[in-house]
N, CA, C and O atoms as a DFTB+ gen file, in Angstrom:
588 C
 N C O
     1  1      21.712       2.114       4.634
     2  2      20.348       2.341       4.195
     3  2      20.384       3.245       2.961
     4  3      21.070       4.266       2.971
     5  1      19.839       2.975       2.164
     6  2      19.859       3.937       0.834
     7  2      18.594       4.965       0.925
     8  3      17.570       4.877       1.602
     9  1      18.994       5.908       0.062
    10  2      18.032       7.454       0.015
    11  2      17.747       7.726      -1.374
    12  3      18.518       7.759      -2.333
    13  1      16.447       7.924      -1.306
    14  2      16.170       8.289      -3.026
    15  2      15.242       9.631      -2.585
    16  3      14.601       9.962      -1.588
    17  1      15.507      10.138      -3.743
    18  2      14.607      11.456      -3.429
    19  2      13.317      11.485      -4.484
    20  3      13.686      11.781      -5.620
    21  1      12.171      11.291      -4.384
    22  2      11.095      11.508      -4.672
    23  2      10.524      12.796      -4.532
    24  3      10.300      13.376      -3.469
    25  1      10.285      13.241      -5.784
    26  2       9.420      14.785      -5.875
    27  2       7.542      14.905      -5.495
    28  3       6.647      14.276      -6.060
    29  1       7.465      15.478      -4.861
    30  2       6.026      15.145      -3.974
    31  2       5.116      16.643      -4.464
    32  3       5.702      17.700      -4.699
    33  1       4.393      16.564      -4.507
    34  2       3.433      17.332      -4.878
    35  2       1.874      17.653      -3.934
    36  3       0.816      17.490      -4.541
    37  1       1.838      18.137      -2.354
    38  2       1.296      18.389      -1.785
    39  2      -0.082      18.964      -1.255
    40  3      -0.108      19.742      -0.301
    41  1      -1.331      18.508      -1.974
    42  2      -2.778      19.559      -2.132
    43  2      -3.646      19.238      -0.915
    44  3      -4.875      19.167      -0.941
    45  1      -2.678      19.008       0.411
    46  2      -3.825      18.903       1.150
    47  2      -3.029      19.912       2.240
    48  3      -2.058      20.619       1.970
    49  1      -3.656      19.798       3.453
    50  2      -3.170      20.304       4.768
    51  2      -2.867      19.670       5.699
    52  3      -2.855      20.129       6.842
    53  1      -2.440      18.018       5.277
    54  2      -1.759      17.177       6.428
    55  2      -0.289      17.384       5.944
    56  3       0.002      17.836       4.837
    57  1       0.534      17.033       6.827
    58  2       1.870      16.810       6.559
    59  2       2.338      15.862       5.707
    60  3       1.562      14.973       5.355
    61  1       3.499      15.877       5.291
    62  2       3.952      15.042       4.272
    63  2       3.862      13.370       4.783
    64  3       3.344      13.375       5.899
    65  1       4.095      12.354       4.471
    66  2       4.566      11.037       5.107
    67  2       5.852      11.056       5.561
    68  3       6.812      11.718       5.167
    69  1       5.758      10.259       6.428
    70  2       6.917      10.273       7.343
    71  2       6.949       9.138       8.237
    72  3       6.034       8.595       8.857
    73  1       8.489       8.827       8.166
    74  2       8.972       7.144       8.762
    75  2       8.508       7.378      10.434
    76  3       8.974       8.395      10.946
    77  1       7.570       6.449      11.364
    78  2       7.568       6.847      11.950
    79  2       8.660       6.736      13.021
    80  3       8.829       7.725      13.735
    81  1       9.281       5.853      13.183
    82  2      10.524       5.639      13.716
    83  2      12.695       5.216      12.471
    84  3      13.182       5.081      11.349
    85  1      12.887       5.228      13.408
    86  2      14.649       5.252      12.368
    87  2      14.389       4.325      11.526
    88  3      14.319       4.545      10.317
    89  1      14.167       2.874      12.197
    90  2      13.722       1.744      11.456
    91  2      12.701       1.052      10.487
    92  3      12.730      -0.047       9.933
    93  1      11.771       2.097      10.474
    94  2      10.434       2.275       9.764
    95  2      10.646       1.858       8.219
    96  3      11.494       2.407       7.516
    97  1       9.810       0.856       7.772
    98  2       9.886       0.815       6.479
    99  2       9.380       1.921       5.278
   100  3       9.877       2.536       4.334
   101  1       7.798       1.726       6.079
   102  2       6.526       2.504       5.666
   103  2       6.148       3.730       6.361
   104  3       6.240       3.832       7.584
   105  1       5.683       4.747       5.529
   106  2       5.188       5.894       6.035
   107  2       3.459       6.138       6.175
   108  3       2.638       5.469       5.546
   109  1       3.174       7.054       6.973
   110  2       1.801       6.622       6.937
   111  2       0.943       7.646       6.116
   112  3       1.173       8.850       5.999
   113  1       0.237       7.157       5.743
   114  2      -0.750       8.192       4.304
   115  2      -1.688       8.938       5.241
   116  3      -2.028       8.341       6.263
   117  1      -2.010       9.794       5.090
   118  2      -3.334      10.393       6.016
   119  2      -4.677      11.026       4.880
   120  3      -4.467      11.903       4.041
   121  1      -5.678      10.527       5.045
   122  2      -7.049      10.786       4.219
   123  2      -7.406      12.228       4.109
   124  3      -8.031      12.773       5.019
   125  1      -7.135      12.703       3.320
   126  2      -7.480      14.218       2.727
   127  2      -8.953      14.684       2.617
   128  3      -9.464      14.609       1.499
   129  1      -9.641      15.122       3.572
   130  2     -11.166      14.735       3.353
   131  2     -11.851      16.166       3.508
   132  3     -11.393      16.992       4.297
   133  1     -12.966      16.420       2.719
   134  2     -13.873      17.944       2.848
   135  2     -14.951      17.395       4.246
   136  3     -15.282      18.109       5.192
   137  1     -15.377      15.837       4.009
   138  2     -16.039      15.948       5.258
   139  2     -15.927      14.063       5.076
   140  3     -15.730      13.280       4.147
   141  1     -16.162      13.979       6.421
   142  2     -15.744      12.548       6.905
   143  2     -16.595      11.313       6.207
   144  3     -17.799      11.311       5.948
   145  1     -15.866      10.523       6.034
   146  2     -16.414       9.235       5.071
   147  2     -16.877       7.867       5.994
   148  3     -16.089       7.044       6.457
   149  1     -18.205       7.849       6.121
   150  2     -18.555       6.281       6.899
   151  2     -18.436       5.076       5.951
   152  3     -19.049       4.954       4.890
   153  1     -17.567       4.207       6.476
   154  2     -17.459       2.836       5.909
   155  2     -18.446       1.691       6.492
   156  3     -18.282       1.052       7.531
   157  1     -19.650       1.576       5.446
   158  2     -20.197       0.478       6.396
   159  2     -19.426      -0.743       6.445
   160  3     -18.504      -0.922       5.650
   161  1     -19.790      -1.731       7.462
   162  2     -19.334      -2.885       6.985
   163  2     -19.645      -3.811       5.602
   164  3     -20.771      -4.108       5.202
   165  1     -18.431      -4.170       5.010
   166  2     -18.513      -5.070       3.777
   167  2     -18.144      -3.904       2.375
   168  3     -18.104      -4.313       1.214
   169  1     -17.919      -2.550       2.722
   170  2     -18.512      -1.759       1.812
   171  2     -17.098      -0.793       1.450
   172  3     -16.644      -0.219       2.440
   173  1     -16.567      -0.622       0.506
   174  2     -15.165      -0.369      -0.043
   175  2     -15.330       1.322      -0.492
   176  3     -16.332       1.770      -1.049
   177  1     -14.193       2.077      -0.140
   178  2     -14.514       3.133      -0.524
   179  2     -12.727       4.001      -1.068
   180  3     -11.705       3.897      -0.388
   181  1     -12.826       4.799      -2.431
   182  2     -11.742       5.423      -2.334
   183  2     -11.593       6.324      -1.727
   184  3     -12.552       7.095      -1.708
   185  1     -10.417       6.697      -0.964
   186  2     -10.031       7.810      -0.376
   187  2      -8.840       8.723      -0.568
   188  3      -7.694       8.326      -0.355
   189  1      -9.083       9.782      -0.916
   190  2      -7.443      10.520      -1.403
   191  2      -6.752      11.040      -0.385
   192  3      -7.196      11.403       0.705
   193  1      -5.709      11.064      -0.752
   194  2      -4.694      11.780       0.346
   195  2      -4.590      13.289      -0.150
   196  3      -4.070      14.026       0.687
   197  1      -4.899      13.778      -1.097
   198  2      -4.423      14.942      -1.808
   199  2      -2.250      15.217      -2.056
   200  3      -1.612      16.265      -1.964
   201  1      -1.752      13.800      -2.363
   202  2      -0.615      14.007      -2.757
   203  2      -0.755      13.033      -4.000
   204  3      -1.441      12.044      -4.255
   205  1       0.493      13.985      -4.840
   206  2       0.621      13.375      -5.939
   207  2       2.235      13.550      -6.177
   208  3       2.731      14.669      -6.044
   209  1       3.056      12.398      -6.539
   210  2       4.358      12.203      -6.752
   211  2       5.239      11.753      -7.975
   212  3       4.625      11.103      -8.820
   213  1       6.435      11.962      -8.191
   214  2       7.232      11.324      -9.270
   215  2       8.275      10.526      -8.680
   216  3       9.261      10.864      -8.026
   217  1       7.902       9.521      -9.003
   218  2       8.586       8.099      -8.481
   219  2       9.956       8.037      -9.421
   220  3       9.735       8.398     -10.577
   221  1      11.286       7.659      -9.155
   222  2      12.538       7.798      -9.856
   223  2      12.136       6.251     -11.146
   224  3      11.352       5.386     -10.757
   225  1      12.420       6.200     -11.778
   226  2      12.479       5.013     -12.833
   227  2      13.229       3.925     -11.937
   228  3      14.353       4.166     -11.496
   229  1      12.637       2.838     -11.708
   230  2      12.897       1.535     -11.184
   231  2      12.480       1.574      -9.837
   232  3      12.970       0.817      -8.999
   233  1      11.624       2.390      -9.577
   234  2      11.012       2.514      -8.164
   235  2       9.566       2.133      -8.594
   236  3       9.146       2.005      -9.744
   237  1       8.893       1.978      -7.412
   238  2       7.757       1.597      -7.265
   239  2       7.243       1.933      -6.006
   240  3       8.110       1.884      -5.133
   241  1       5.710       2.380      -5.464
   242  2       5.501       2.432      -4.565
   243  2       4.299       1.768      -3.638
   244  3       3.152       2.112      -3.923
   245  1       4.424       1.162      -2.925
   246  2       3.655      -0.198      -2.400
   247  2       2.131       0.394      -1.211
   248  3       2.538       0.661      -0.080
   249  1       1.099       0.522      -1.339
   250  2       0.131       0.846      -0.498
   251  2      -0.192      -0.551       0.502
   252  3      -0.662      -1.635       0.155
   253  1       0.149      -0.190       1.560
   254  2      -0.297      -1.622       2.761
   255  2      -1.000      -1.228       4.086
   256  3      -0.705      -0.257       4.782
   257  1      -1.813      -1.983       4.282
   258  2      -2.983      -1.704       5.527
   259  2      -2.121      -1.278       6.410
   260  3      -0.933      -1.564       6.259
   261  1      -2.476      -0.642       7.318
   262  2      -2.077      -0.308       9.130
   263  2      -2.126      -1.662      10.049
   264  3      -3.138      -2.337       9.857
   265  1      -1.594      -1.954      10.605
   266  2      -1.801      -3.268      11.289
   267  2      -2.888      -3.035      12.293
   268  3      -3.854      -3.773      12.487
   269  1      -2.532      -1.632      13.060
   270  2      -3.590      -1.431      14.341
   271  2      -4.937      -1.090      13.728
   272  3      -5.905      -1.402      14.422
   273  1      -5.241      -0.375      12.293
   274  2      -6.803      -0.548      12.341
   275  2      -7.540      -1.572      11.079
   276  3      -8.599      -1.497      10.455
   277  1      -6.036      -2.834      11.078
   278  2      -6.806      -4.080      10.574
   279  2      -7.176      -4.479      12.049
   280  3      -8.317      -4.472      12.512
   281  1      -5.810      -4.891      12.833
   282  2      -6.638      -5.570      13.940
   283  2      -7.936      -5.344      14.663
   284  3      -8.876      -6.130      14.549
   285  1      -7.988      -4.025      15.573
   286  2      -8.823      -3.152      16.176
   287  2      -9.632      -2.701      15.593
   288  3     -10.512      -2.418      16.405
   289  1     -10.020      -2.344      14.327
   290  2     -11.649      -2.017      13.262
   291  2     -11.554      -2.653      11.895
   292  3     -12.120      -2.209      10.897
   293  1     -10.914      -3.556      11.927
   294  2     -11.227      -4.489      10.788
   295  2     -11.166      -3.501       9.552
   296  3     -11.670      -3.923       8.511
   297  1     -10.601      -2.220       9.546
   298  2      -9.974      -1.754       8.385
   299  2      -8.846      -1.594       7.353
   300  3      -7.797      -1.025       7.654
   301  1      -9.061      -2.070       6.212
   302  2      -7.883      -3.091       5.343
   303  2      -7.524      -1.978       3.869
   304  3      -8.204      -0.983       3.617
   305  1      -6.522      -2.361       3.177
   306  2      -6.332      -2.028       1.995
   307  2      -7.225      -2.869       0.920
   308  3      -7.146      -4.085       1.092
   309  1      -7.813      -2.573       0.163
   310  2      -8.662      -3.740      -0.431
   311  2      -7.385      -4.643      -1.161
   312  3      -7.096      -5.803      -0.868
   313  1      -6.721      -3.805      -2.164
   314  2      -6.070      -4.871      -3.281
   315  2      -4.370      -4.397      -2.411
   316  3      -3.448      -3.603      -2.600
   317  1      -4.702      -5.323      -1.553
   318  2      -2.967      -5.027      -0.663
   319  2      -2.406      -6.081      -1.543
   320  3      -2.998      -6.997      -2.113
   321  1      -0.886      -5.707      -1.540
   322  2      -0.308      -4.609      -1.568
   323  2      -1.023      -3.590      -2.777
   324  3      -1.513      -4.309      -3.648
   325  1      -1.171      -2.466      -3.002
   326  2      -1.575      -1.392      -4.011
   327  2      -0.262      -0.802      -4.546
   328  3       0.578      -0.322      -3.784
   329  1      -0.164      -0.833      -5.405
   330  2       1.522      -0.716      -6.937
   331  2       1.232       1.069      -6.777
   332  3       0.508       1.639      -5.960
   333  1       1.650       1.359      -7.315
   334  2       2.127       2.687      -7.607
   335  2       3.386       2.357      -8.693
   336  3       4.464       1.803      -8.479
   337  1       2.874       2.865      -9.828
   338  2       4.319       2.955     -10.704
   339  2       4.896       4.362     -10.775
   340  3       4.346       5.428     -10.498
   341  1       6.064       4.134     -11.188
   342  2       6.947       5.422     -11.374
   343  2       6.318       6.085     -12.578
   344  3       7.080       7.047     -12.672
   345  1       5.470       6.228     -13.538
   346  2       5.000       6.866     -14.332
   347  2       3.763       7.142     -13.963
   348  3       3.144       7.455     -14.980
   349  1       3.177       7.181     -13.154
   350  2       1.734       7.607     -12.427
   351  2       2.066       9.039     -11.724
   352  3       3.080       9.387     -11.118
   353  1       0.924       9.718     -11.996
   354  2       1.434      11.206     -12.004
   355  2       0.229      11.569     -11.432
   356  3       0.333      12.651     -10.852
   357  1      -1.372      10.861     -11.344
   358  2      -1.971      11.077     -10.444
   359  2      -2.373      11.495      -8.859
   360  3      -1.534      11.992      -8.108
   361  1      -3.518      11.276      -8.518
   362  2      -3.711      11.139      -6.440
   363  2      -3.321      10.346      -6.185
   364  3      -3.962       9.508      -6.820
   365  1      -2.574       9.824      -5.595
   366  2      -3.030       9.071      -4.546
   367  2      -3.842       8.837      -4.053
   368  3      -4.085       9.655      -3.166
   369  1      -4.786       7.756      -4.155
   370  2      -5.736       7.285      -3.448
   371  2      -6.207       5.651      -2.969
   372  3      -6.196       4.703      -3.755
   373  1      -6.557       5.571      -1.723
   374  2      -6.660       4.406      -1.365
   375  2      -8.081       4.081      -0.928
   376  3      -8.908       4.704      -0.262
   377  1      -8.084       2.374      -1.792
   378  2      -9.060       1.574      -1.523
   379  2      -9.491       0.876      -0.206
   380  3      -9.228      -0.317      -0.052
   381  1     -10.168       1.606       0.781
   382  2     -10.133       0.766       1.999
   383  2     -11.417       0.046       1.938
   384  3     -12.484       0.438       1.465
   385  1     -11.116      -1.121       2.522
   386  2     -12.694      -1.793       2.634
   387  2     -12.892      -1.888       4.546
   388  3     -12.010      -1.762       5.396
   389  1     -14.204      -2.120       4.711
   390  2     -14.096      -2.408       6.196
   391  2     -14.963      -3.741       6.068
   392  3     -15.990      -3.855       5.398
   393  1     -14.347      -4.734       6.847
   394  2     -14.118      -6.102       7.004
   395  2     -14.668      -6.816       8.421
   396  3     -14.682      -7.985       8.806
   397  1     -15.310      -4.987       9.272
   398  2     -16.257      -5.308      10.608
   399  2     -17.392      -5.675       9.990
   400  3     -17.797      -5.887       8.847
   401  1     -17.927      -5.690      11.526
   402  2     -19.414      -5.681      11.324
   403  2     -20.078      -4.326      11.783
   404  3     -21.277      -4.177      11.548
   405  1     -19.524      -3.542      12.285
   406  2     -19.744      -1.905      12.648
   407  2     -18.939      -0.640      11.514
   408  3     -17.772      -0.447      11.174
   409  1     -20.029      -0.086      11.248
   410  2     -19.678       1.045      10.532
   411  2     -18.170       1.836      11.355
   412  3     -17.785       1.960      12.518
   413  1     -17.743       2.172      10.213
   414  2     -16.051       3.297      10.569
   415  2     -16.064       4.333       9.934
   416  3     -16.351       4.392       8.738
   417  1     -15.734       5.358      10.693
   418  2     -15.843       6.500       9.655
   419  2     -14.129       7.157       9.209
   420  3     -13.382       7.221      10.185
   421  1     -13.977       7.272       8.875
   422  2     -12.860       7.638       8.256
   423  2     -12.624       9.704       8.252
   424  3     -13.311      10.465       7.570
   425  1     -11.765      10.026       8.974
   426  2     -11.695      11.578       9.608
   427  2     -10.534      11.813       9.027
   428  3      -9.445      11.244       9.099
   429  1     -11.032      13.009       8.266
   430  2      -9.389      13.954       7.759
   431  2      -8.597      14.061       8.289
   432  3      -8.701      14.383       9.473
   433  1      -7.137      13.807       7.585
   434  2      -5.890      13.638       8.367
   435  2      -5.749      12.590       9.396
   436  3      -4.819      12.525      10.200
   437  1      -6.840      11.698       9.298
   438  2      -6.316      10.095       9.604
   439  2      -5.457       9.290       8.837
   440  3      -5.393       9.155       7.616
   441  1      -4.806       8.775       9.744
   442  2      -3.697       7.656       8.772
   443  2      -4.448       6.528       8.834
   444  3      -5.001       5.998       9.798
   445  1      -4.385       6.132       7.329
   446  2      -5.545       5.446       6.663
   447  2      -4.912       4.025       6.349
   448  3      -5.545       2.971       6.412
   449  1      -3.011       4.196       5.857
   450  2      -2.378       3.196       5.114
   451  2      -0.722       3.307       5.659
   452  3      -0.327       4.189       6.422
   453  1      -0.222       2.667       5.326
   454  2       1.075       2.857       5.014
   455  2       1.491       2.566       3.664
   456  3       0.879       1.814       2.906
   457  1       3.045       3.473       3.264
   458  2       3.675       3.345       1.799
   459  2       4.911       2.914       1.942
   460  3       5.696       3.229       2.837
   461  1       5.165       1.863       0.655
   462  2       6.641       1.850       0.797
   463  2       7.053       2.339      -0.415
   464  3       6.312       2.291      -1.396
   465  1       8.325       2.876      -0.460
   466  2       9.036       2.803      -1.830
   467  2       9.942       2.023      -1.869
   468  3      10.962       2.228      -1.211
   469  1       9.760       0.700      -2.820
   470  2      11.137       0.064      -3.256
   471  2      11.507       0.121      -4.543
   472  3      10.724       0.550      -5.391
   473  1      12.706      -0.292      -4.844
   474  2      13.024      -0.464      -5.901
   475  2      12.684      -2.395      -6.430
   476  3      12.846      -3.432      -5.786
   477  1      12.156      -2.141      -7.900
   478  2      12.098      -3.332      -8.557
   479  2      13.233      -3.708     -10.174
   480  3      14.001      -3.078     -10.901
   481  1      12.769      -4.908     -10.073
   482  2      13.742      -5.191     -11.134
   483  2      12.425      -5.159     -12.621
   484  3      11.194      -5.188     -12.609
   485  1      13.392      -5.091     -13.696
   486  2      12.627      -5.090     -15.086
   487  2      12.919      -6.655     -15.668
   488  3      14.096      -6.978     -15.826
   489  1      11.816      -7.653     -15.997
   490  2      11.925      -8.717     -16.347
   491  2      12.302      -8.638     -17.725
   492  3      11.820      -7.764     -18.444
   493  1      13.475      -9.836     -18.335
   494  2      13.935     -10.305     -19.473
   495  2      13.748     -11.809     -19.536
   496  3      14.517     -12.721     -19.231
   497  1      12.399     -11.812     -20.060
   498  2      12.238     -13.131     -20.333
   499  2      12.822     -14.177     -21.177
   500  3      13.089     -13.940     -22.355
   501  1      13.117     -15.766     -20.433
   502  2      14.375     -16.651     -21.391
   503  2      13.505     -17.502     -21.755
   504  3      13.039     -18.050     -20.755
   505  1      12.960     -17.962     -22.907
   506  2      12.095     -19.112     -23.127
   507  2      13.025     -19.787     -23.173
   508  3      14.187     -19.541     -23.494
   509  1      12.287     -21.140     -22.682
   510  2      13.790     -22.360     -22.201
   511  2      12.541     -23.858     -22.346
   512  3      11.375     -23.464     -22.361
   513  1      12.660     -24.969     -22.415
   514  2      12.174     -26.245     -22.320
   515  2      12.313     -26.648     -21.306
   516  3      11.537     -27.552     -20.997
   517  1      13.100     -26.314     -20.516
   518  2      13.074     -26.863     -18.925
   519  2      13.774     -26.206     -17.820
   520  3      14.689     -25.399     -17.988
   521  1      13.427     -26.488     -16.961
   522  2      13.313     -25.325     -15.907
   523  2      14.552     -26.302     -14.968
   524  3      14.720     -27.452     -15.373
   525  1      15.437     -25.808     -13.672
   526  2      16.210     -26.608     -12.999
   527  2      15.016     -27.298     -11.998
   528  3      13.883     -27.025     -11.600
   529  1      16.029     -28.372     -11.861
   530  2      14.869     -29.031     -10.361
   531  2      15.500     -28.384      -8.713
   532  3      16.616     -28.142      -8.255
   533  1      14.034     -28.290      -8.189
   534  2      14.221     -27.823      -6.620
   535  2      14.152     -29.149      -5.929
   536  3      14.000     -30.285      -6.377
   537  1      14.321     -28.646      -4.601
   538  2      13.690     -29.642      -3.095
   539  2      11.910     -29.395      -3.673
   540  3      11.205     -30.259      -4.195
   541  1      11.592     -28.195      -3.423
   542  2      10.252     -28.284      -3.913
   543  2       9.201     -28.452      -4.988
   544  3       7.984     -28.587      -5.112
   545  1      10.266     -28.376      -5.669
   546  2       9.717     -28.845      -7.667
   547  2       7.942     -27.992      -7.649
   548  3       7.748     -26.835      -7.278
   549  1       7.038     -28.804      -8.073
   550  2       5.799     -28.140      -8.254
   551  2       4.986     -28.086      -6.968
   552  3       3.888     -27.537      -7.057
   553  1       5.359     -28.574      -5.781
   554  2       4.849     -28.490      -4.550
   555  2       4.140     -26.627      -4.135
   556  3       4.669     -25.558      -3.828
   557  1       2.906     -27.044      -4.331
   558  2       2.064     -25.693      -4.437
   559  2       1.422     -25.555      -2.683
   560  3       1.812     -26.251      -1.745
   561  1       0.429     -24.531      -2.622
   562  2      -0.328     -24.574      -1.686
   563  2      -0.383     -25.412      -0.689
   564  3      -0.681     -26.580      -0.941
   565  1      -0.207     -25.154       0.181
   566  2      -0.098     -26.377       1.801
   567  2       0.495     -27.596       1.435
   568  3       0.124     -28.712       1.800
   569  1       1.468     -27.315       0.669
   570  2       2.127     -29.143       0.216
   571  2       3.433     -29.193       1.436
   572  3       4.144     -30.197       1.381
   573  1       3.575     -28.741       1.905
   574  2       4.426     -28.792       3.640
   575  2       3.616     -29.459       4.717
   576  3       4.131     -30.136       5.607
   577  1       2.556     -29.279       4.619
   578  2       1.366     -30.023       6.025
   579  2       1.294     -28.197       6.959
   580  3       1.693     -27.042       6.810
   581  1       0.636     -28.901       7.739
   582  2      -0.752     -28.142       8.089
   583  2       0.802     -27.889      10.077
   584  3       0.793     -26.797      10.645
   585  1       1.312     -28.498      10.362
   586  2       1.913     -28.162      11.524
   587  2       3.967     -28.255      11.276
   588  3       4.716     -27.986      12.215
């Protein structure tokens, strides 16, 4: 498993993120709040964590919903996955939308998201006239069938 060290910058009073188990990809973000935020349904709201970080060059860091309060309150990342580049020096903050039909309120030091950090590659584009052929060539959207 590889280790990168990311410099973190801390302005709230939750704890840092943290894997929740050995195997854990993602850590969980917790909402930095002066007083609690109701999400109606349909209705998108930012929320900060009060951390701000320096991502190593060729890293990136990925914002993705919670599974248990997409399933159980229909609360989502709006633009999942959410980028984080390594030159962003800002909050952290996440776009949640709620996707019920019952208002959610959102309570300080709730875990709101999970983060990943991976590493990406830097594209070098080859202009070329033709591309190799696949099994799937231009076969787009549901071109496999439906079972």
């Amino acid at each position: 498993m590889d280790r990168v060290k990311v410099k973190i910058i801390n302005h709230s009073d939750n704890d840092l993120p943290r894997y929740g188990t050995l195997l854990s990809a993602g850590m969980d973000l917790r909402a930095n709040l002066s007083e609690p935020v109701t999400l109606k349904p349909l209705e998108r709201r930012l929320i900060p964590t009060g951390l701000f970080m320096e991502l190593p060059e060729g890293y990136e860091c990925q914002i993705r919903p919670r599974s248990g309060l997409a399933l159980k309150k229909g609360i989502t990342v709006l633009n999942s996955p959410g980028t984080i580049d390594a030159d962003y020096r800002g909050e952290i903050c996440v776009i949640l939308v709620n996707l019920s039909s019952e208002p959610f309120v959102v309570e300080h030091g709730e875990r709101i998201c999970q983060m990943v950090v991976a590493r990406h590659s830097v594209v070098e584009w080859e202009l070329t006239d033709k591309l190799a052929e696949s099994e799937r060539s231009s076969g787009g959207f549901g071109h496999t069938g439906m079972k």
